[in-house]
C-alpha positions as CSV (number, residue, x, y, z in Angstrom):
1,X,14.0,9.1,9.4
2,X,12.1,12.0,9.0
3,X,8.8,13.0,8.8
4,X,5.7,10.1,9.2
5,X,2.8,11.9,8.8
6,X,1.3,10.9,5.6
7,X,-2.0,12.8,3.9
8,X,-3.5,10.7,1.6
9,X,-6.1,12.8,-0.9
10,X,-8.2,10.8,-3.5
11,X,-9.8,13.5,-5.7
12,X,-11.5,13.0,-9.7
13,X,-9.1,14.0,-12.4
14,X,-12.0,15.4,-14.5
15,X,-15.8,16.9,-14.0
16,X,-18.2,14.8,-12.9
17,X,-21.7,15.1,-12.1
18,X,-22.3,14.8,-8.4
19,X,-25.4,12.9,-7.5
20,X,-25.4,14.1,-3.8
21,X,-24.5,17.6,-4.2
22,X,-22.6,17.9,-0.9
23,X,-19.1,18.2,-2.4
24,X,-17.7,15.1,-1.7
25,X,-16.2,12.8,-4.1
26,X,-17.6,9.5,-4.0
27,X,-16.1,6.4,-6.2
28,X,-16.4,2.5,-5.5
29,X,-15.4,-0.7,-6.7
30,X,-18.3,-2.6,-7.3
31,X,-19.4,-6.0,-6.7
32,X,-20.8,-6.5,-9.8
33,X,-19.0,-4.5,-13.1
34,X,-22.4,-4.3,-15.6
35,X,-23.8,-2.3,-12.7
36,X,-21.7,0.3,-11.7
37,X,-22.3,3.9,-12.1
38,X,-19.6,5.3,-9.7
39,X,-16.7,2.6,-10.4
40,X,-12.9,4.0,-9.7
41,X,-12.3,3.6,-13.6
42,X,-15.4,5.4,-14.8
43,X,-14.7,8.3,-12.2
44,X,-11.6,8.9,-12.5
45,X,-9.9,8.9,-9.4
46,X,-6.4,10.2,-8.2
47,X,-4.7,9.4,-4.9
48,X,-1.9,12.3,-4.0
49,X,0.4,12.0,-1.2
50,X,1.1,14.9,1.2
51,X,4.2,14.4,3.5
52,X,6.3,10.9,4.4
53,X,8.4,9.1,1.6
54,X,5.8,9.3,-1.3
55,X,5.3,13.1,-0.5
56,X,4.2,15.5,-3.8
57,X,3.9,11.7,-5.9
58,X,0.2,11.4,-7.8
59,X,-1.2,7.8,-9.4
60,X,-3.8,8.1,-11.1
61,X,-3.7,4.3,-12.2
62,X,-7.0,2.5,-10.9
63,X,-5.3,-0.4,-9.7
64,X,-3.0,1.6,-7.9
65,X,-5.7,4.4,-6.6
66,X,-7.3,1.2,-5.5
67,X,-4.6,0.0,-3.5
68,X,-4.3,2.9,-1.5
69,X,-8.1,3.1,-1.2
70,X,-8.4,0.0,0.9
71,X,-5.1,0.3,2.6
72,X,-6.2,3.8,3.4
73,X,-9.8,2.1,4.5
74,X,-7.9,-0.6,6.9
75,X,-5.3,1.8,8.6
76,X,-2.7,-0.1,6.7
77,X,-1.3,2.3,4.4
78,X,2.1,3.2,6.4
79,X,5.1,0.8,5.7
80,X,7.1,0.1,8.6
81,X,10.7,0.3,8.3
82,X,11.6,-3.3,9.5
83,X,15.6,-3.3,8.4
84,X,16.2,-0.3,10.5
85,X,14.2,-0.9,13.2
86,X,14.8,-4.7,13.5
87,X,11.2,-5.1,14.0
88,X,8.3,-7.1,12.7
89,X,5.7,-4.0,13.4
90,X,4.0,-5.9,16.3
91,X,3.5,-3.6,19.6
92,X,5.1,-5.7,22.2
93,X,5.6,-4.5,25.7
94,X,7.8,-5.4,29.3
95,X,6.2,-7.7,32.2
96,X,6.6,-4.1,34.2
97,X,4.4,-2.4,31.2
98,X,1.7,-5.0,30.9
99,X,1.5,-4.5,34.8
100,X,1.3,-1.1,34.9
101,X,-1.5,-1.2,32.3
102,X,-3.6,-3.8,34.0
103,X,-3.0,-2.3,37.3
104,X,-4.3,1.1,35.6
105,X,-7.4,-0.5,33.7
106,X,-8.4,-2.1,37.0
107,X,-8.2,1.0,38.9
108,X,-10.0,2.7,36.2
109,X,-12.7,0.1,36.7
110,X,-13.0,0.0,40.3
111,X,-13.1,4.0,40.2
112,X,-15.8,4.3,37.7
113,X,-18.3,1.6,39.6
114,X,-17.6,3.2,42.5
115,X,-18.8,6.7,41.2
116,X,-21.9,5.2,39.0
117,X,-22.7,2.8,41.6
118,X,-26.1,4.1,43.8
């Protein structure tokens, strides 16, 4: 299967003035197109991928930058491999793991009142 570990890099494809001086790149997508300044379009973003499937490949396409932006954003930019895998990319555990866990959280509990309590 290889490697998983993705590194997702959005970076401007040209210079830009930077309003906040710190070296960060900052682009949005606005809520309201007349009044953008910063929009992903006007920037000129890039997303570049470093390792996994997709690894060396650059878009610089704003609908696709943008894609990656907000799955990037919501943790959701890895693609499970459900044909292999026969799964549905739900974590699902075993009565015995689901014990073990509560049994362990409870302890936890129990052991940290006991050491806060006066």
């Amino acid at each position: 299967m290889g490697d998983h570990g993705v590194l997702v890099i959005l970076y401007k494809s040209f210079s830009h003035r930077n309003p906040y001086g710190d070296g960060i790149v900052r682009a949005d997508v606005p809520f309201r197109r007349a009044e953008s300044k910063y929009s992903v379009e006007q920037v000129g973003v890039t997303v570049e991928f470093y390792g996994g499937e997709l690894n060396g490949v650059s878009y610089s396409d704003p609908a696709t930058v943008k894609k990656y932006a907000r799955r990037a954003q919501l943790g959701e930019i890895f693609e499970l491999d459900r044909a292999t895998l026969k799964s549905d990319g739900v974590f699902r555990s075993s009565p015995r793991g689901w014990f073990t866990f509560g049994h362990a959280s409870f302890a936890l509990l129990f052991f940290f009142g006991h050491i806060w309590a006066p």
